[in-house]
matplotlib code that plots the C-alpha trace (Angstrom):
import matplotlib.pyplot as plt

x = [12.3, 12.5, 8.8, 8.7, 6.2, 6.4, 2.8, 3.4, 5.0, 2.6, -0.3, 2.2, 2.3, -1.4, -1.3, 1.0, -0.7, -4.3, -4.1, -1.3, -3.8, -7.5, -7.8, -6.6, -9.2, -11.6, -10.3, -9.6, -11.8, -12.2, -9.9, -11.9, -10.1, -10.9, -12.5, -15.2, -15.7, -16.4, -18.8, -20.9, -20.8, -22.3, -25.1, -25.8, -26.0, -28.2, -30.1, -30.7, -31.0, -27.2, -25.1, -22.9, -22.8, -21.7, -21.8, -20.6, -22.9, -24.6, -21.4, -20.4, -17.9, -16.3, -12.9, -13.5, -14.7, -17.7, -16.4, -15.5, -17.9, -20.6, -18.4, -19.1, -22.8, -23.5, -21.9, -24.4, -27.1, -26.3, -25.1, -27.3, -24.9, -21.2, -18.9, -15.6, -14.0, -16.1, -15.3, -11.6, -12.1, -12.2, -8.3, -6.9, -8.9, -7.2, -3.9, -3.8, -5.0, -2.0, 0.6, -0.9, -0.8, 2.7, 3.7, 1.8, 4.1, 7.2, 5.9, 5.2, 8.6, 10.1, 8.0, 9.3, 12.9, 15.6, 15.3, 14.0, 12.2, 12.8, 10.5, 12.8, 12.6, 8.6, 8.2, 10.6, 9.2, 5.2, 5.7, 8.4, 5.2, 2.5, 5.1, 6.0, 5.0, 2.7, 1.4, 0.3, -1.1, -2.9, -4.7, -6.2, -7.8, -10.6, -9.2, -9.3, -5.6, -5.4, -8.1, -6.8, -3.2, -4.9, -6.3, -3.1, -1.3, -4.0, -4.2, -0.2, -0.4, -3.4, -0.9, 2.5, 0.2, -0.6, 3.0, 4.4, 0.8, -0.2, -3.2, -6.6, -5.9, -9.7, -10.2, -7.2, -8.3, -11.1, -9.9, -6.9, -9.3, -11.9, -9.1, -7.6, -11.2, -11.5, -8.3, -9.7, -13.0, -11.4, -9.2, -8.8, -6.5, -3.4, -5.3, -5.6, -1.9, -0.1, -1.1, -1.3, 2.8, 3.8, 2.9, 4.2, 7.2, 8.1, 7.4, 9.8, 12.6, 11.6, 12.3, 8.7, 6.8, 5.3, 3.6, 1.3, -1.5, -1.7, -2.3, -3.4, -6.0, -9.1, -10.3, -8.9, -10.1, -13.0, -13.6, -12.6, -14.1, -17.5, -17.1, -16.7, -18.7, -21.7, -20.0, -19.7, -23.4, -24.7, -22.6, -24.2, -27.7, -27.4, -24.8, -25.5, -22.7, -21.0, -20.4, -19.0, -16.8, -15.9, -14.8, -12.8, -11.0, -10.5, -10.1, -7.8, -5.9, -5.6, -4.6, -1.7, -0.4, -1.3, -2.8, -5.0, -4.5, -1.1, 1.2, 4.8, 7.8, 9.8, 12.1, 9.1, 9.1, 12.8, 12.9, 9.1, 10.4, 12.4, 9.4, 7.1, 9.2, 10.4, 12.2, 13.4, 13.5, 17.6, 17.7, 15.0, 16.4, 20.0, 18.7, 17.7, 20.1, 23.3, 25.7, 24.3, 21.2, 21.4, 20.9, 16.8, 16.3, 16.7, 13.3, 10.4, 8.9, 12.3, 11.7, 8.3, 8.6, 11.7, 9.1, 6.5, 8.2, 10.4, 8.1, 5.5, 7.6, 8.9, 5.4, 3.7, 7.3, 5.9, 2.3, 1.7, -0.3, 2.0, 1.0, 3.2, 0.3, 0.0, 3.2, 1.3, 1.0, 4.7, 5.6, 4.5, 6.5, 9.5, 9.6, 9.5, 11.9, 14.6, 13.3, 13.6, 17.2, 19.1, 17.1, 20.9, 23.1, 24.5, 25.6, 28.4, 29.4, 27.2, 24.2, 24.7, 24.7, 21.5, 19.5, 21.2, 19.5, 15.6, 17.7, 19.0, 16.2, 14.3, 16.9, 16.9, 12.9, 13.2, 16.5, 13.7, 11.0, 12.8, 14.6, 11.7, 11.0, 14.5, 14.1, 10.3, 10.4, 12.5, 9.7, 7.5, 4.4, 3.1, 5.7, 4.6, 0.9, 0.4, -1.4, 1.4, 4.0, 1.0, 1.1, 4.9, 5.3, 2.4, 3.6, 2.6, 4.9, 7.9, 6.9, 7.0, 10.7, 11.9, 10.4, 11.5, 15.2, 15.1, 13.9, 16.9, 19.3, 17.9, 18.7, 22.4, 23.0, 21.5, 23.4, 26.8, 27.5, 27.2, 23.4, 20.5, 19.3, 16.3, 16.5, 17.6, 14.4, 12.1, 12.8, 12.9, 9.0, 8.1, 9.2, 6.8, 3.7, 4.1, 4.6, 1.7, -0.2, 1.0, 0.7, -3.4, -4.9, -3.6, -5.8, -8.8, -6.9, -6.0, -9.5, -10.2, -7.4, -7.6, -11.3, -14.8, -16.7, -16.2, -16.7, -19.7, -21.4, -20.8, -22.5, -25.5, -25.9, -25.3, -28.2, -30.5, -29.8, -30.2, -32.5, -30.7, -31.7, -28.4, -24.7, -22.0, -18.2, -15.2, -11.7, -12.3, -11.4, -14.3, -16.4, -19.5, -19.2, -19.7, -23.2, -22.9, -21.9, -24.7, -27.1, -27.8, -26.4, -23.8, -22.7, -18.9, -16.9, -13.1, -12.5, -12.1, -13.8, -16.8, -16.7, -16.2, -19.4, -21.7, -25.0, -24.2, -27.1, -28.8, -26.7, -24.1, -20.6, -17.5, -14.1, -10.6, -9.3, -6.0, -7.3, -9.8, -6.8, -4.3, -7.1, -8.5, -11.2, -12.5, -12.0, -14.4, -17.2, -17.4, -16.9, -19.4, -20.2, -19.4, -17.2, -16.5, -13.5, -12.9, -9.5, -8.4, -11.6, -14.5, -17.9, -20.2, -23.7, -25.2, -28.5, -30.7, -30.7, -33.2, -35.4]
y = [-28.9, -28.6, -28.1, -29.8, -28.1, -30.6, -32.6, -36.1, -37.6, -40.1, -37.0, -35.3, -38.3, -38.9, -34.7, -34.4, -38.0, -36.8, -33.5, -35.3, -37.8, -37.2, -34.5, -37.5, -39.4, -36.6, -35.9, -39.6, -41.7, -45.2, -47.7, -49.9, -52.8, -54.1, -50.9, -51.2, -54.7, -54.5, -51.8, -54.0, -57.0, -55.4, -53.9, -57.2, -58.6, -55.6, -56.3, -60.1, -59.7, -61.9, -61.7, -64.5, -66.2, -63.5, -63.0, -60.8, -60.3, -63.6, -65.4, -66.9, -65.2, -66.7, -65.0, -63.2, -63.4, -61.1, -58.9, -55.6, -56.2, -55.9, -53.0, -52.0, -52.5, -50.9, -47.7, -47.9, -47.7, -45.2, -42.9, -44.1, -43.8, -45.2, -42.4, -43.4, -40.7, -43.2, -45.9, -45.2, -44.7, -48.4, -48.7, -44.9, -45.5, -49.2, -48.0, -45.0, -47.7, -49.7, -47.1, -46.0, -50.0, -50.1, -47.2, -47.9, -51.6, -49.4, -47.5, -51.5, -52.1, -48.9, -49.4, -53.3, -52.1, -49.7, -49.1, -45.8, -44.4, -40.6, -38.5, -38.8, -42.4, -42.6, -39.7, -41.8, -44.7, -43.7, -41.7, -44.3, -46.5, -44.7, -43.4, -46.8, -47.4, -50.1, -49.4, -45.8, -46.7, -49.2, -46.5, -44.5, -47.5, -49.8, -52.9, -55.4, -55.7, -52.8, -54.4, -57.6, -56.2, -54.4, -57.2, -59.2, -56.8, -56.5, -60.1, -60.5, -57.3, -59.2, -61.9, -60.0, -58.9, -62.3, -63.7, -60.9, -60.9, -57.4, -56.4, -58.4, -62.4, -63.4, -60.7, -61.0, -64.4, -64.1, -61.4, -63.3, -66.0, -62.8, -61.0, -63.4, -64.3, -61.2, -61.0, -64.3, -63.5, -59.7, -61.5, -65.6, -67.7, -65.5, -64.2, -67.2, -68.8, -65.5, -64.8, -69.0, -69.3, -66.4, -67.2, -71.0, -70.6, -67.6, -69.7, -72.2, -70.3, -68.7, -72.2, -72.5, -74.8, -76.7, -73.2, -73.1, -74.4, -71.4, -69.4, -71.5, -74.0, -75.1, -71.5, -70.1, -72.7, -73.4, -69.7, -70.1, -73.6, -71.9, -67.9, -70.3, -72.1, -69.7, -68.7, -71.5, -72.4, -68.9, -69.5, -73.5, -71.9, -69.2, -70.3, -73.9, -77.1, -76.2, -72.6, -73.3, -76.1, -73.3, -71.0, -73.7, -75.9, -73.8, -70.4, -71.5, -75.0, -74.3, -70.7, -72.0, -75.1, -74.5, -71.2, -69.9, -66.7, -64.6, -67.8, -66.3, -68.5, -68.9, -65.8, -63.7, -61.5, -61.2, -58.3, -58.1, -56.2, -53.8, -52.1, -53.1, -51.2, -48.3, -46.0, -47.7, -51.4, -51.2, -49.1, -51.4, -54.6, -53.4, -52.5, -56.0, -58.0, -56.6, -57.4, -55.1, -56.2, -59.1, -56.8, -57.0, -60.5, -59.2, -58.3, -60.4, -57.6, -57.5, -61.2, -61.4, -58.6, -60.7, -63.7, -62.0, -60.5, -63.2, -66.6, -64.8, -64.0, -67.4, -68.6, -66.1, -67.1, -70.8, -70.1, -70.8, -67.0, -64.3, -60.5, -57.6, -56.6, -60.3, -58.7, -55.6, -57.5, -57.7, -53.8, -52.8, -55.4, -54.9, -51.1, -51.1, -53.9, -51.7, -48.8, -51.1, -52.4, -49.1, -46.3, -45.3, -46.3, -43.0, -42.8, -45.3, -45.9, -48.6, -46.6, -43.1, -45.7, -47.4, -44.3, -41.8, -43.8, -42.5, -39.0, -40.2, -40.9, -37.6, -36.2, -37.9, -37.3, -33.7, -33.2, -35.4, -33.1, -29.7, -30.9, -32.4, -30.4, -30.8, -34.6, -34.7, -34.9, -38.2, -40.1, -41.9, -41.7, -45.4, -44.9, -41.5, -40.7, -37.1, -36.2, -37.4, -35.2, -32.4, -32.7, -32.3, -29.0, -27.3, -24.9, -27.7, -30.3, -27.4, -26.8, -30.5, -31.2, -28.0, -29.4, -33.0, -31.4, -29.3, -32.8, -34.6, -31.9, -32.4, -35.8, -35.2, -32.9, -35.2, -38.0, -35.7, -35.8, -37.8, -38.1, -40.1, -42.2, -41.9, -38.0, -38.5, -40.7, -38.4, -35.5, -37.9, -39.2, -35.4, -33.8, -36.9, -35.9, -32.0, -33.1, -35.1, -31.9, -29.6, -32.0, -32.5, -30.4, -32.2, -35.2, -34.1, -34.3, -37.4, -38.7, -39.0, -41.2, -43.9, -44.5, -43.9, -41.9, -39.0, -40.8, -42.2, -39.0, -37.9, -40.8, -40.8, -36.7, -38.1, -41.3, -38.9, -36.4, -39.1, -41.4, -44.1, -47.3, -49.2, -48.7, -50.9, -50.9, -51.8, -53.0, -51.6, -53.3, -55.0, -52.6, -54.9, -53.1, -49.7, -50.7, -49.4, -45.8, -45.8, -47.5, -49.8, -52.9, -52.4, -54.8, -54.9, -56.1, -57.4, -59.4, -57.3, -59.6, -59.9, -56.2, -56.3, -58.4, -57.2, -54.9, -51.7, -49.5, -48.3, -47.2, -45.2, -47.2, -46.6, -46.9, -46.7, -44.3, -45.9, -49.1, -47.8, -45.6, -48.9, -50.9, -49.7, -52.6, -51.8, -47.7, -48.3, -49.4, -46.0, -43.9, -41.7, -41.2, -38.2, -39.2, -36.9, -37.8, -37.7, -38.7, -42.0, -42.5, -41.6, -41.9, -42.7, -42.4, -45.0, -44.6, -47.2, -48.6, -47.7, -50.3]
z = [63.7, 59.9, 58.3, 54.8, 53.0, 50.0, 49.2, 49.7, 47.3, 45.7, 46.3, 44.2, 41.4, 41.1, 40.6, 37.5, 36.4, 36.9, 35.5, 32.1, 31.7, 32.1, 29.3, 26.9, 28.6, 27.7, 24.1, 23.0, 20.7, 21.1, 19.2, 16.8, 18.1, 21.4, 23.1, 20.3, 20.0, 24.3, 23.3, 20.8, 23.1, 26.2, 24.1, 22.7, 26.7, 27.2, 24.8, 24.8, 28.9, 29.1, 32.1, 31.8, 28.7, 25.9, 22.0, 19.3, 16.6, 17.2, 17.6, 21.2, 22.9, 26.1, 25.6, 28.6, 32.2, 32.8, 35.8, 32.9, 30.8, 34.3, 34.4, 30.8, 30.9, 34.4, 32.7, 29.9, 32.5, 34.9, 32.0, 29.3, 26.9, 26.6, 27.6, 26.9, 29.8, 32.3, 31.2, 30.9, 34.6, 35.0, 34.0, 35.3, 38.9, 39.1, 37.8, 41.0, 43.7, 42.1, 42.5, 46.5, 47.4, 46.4, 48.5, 51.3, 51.1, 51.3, 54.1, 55.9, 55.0, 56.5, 60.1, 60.7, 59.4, 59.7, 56.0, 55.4, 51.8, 50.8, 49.6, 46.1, 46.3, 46.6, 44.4, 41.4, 42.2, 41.8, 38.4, 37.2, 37.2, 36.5, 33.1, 32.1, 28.4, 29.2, 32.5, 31.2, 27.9, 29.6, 31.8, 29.6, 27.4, 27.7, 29.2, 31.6, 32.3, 34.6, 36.7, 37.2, 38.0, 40.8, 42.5, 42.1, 43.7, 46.3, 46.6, 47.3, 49.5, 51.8, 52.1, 52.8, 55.6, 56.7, 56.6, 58.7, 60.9, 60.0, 60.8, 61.2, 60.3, 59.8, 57.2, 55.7, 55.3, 53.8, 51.4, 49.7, 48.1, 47.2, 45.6, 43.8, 42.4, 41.3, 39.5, 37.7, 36.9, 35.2, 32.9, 32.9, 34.6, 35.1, 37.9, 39.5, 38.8, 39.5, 43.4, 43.7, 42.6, 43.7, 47.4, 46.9, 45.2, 47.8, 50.9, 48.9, 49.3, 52.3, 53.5, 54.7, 52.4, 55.0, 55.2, 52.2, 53.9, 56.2, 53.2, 50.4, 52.5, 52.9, 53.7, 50.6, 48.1, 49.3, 49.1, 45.8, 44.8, 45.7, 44.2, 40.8, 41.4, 41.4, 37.9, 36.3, 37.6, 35.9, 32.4, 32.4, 33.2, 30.1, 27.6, 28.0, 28.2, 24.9, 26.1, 29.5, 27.9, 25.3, 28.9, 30.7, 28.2, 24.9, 26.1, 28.7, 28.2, 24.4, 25.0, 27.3, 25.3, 21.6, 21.1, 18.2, 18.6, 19.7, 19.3, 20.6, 21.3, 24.9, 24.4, 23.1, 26.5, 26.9, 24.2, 25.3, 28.4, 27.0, 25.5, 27.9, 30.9, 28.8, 29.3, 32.4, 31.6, 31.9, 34.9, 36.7, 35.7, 36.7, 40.2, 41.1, 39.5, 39.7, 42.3, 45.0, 44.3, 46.2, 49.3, 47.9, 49.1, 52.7, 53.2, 53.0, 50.6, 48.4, 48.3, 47.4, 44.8, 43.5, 43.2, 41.7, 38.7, 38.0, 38.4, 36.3, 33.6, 33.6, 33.7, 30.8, 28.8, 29.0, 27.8, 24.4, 23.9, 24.2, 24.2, 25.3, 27.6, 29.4, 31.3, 32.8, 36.0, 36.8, 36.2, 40.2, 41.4, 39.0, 39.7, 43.7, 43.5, 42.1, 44.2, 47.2, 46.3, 44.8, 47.3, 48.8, 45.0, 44.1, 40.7, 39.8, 35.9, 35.1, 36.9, 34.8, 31.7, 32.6, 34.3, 31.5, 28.8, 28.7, 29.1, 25.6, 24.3, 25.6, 24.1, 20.8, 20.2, 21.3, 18.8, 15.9, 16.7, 16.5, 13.5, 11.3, 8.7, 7.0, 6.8, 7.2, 2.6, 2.6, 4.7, 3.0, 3.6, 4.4, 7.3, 8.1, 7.6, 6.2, 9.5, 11.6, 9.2, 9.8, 13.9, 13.9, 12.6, 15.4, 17.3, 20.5, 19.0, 19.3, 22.8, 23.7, 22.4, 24.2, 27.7, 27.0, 26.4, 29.2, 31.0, 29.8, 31.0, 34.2, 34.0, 33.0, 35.3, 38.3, 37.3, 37.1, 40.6, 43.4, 43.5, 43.8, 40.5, 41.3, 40.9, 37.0, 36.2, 38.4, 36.0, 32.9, 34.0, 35.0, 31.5, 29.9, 31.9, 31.2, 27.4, 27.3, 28.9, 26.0, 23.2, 24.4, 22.2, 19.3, 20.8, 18.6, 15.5, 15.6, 16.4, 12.9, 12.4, 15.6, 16.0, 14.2, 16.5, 14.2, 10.6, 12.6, 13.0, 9.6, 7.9, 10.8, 9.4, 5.6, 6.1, 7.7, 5.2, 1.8, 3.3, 2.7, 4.5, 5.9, 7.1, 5.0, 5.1, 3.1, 5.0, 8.2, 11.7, 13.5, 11.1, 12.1, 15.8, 14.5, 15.6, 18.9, 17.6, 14.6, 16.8, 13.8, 12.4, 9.9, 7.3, 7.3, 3.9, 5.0, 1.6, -1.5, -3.7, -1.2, -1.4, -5.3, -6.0, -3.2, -3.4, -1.6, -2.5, -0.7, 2.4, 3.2, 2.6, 4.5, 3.6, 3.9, 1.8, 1.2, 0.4, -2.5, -4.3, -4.5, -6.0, -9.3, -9.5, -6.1, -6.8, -9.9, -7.5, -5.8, -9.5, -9.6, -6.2, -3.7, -0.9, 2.0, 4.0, 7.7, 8.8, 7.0, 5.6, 2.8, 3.3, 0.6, 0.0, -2.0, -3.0, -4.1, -7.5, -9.9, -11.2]

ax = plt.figure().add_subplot(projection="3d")
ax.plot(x, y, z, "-o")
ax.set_aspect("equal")
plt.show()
C-alpha cells in the first residue's frame, strides 16, 4: 500500500492562503469608501442605542440589512476598539468555509458516483478560488458579500442534501429557510432570489417541478415569513413607517427596476466576468460549455452548479444596479463546475490556449516588473502615482516578478505534455500567493495612500499639539466618517467653492494634495500655513483667527 504523505489538499490551500493573506490583513488600512463609512455607522448605532433602523451622520440609512453591521458593532465591544485584522475576519473566515463546503460537495459527489477527484483536482480547484480576483479581494475587506455568498452556498448545499436524501431530512429542513435568511438579512434580496431560483429552475429541468413544494413549502416560508417578520417588526418599532418603507420598496424594487445608484445595462456582466473570474474566467467558462462539457449535466451536482451560475447571472444581468462584486456569489459554483466537468481533459489545443493564458499574463507582469525602470520616465504620473513608480524598483518587487516567472514556466511546461489542466493553473494560483507573501512588507507603504488611519494620527498629534478645536477636510471620500478614527466629528468640504468661502480656523484641515496644487484659488487658502504630508495628503493646522 502506497502511503501519500501529501496534507490534504484543501488543508494544503487554506495553508498557502492563510499564511499569503492574513499579514495583508494585519498590515492593511481601511479603504475610506465603504470599510469606513460601516465604521462610522455602527458607532452611530452604538451610540444612539440602534439595532435595526441605521443612520450616517444623522441621515437614515437602510441600504443594508443589519446582520454585518451586528457583526461590526459586536467587534467594537468585545475588542473595544475597531481592529480592522478582526474584522477582516468576517469575509477571510466566510471565504475558507466557502472553499471546504465546496470540497466537501465533491467528496458527496465522488461517494454516490464512480467519478473520482484527485488530489490535483481539489488542490486546483480550492486555490483557483480562493486566487480569483474577486473572490480574494473580497476576503481581505470589509464587506458583506463574502458573507452572504457563504450562506448561499450553504443554503444550496442543505438542499443538494435534501434532493439526493443525505443526511438528517428534519434539520435539513429547517436549515434551508435559516440559511437562506441569513443570506438575506447580510446583503438584500439576492439572498433571498438566488437559493429560491436556483432550486426552482433546477427542479425544472430536472423534470421535477411538481417537486418545489418539498423544498420551497409551507415549512420553508413560513420559516421565512416569520424570521422577517421579527425584522421588519424591530425596523417599524425603531425607524418608524417611512424607514421600513425606505428598506422594502426603495432599496430593493427601485434598485432592481430603475436604480439610483450603479445603473449598468444587460450586457454589463458579460465583460463583467472576465475580470471578475481572472485569471481563469476563459479556462472556467471553456470547461463547462464547450462540447465535452455537456458530460457536467450528468450529476445532480454538475446540474445544480450549472443552475446556479448561469440563472443568477441571468438574473443580476436583468437588475437595474449592477456592480462587479453583485457576481461574487456565482464564482464557487462556476469554478467546481469546470473542476467537475474537465477533472480527466488533458491538454488539447483549445485547453493549452485557455489554461496557458494567466501563464501569459504571469509572464507579462513579471517581464513589466523586471523591465520598469527603462520605461518607468514615459509614465505619466496621473496614471502612475510616484509611490507606485517608488514600490516598483524595491528589491521585493524584483523578487515577486522572478517567482511569478518561474510560476509561469511551471505552467508552460505542465501544459506541454499530456497532462492535467488543472496542474498549469495550480502553479499559476501558487506563484500568486507566494508573491503576495514577498510583496507584504510593502503593505505599510501604501497605507498612506489607500486609507487615513495614518494622516489620522498625525493630525490627532498636530490638534493635541496646537490646540486647535475641530477636524475639517477638503475633497476627500466620505471625509465626514473620519470620525470614527479621530473620535470626533469632522466637517468634510467636497465642493471647492464650499471649501473656497468656508471658516476653517480653528482646526486642523486635511487635504488632498493633488487637488490643492491644480487649483490656485483653493492653494491660496492654505498660503501661509505649514502642511505636513502623509501619503497623498497635507495636513494643516489652522489656528484660530485673531480678533
Amino acid at each position: 500500500m502506497k502511503l501519500d504523505l501529501r496534507p490534504h489538499p484543501v488543508f494544503a490551500a487554506f495553508l498557502l492562503l492563510i499564511v499569503s493573506l492574513v499579514p495583508v490583513m494585519i498590515l492593511k488600512d481601511i479603504s475610506p469608501s465603504n470599510e469606513l463609512r460601516y465604521l462610522s455607522i455602527a458607532e452611530e448605532a452604538l451610540e444612539e442605542g440602534h439595532v435595526f433602523a441605521f443612520s450616517n451622520h444623522g441621515e437614515p440609512y437602510s441600504d443594508k440589512p443589519p446582520l454585518y453591521l451586528w457583526l461590526v458593532m459586536l467587534s467594537r465591544l468585545v475588542s473595544g476598539e475597531y481592529s480592522f485584522f478582526l474584522l477582516s475576519l468576517f469575509s477571510f473566515i466566510p471565504a475558507l468555509v466557502i472553499i471546504g463546503v465546496m470540497d466537501k460537495w465533491l467528496m458527496l459527489v465522488s461517494a454516490q458516483t464512480t467519478i473520482r477527484f484527485s488530489w490535483t483536482d481539489r488542490f486546483a480547484a480550492a486555490v483557483m478560488l480562493g486566487t480569483s480576483a474577486m473572490f480574494v479581494g473580497t476576503a481581505i475587506i470589509l464587506r458583506m458579500d463574502m458573507l452572504m455568498t457563504m450562506f448561499i452556498v450553504l443554503a444550496m448545499f442543505t438542499f443538494y442534501k435534501m434532493y439526493r436524501n443525505i443526511g438528517r431530512p428534519a434539520l435539513n429542513g429547517l436549515l434551508l429557510p435559516v440559511f437562506i435568511f441569513l443570506a438575506l438579512f447580510t446583503k438584500g434580496p439576492v439572498g433571498l432570489l438566488m437559493p429560491v431560483v436556483s432550486i426552482f429552475i433546477f427542479l425544472l429541468f430536472s423534470g421535477k417541478p411538481g417537486e418545489t413544494g418539498k423544498y420551497l413549502g409551507f415549512r420553508t416560508w413560513g420559516v421565512l415569513v416569520l424570521l422577517c417578520g421579527l425584522w421588519f417588526l424591530g425596523v417599524w418599532l425603531e425607524g418608524g413607517k417611512e424607514y421600513l418603507s425606505d428598506l422594502l420598496f426603495h432599496q430593493t424594487y427601485d434598485r432592481a427596476v430603475d436604480a439610483f445608484h450603479h445603473k449598468e445595462p444587460v450586457w454589463y456582466y458579460l465583460t463583467a466576468i472576465l475580470y471578475v473570474a481572472a485569471p481563469y474566467s476563459l479556462v472556467l467558462l471553456y470547461m463547462i460549455f464547450a462540447r465535452h462539457g455537456r458530460q457536467v449535466y450528468v450529476t445532480d451536482a454538475g446540474r445544480l452548479f450549472i443552475v446556479c451560475f448561469a440563472s443568477t447571472f441571468v438574473m443580476l444581468s436583468l437588475f437595474s444596479s449592477k456592480l462587479s462584486v453583485y457576481l461574487l456569489p456565482v464564482l464557487p459554483f462556476m469554478t467546481y463546475a469546470a473542476i467537475l466537468t474537465g477533472k480527466d481533459m488533458r491538454t488539447g489545443f483549445m485547453i493549452r490556449i485557455t489554461a496557458g493564458l494567466p501563464a501569459v499574463l504571469l509572464m507579462l507582469v513579471a517581464l513589466a516588473l523586471c523591465t520598469y525602470p527603462l520605461y518607468a520616465g514615459s509614465i505619466p504620473e496621473d496614471i502612475f502615482p510616484q509611490y507606485i513608480h517608488d514600490l516598483a524598483v524595491t528589491p521585493y518587487a524584483y523578487m515577486a516578478s522572478a517567482v511569478l516567472f518561474a510560476g509561469a514556466a511551471v505552467s508552460f511546461y505542465a501544459l506541454s505534455g499530456n497532462r492535467a489542466w488543472t496542474l498549469s493553473v495550480s502553479s499559476t494560483a501558487v506563484s500568486l500567493l507566494v508573491a503576495v507573501i514577498i510583496l507584504t512588507p510593502l503593505v505599510p507603504e501604501v497605507n498612506d495612500y489607500i486609507g487615513y488611519r495614518n494622516v489620522s494620527r498625525l493630525a490627532m498629534e498636530l490638534k493635541k499639539t496646537s490646540g486647535v478645536s475641530g477636524y475639517s477636510t477638503y475633497d476627500l471620500r466620505a471625509g465626514e466618517n473620519m470620525d470614527v478614527l479621530v473620535d470626533e466629528k469632522v466637517t468634510a468640504y467636497n465642493a471647492a467653492d464650499d471649501f473656497y468661502y468656508a471658516d476653517i480656523s480653528d482646526s486642523v484641515l486635511i487635504a488632498r494634495t493633488s487637488k490643492l496644487r491644480k487649483n490656485p484659488k483653493l492653494l491660496s487658502k492654505t498660503a501661509g500655513l505649514h502642511g505636513i504630508r502623509s501619503g497623498e495628503f497635507t495636513v494643516f493646522v489652522v489656528l484660530p483667527a485673531k480678533d
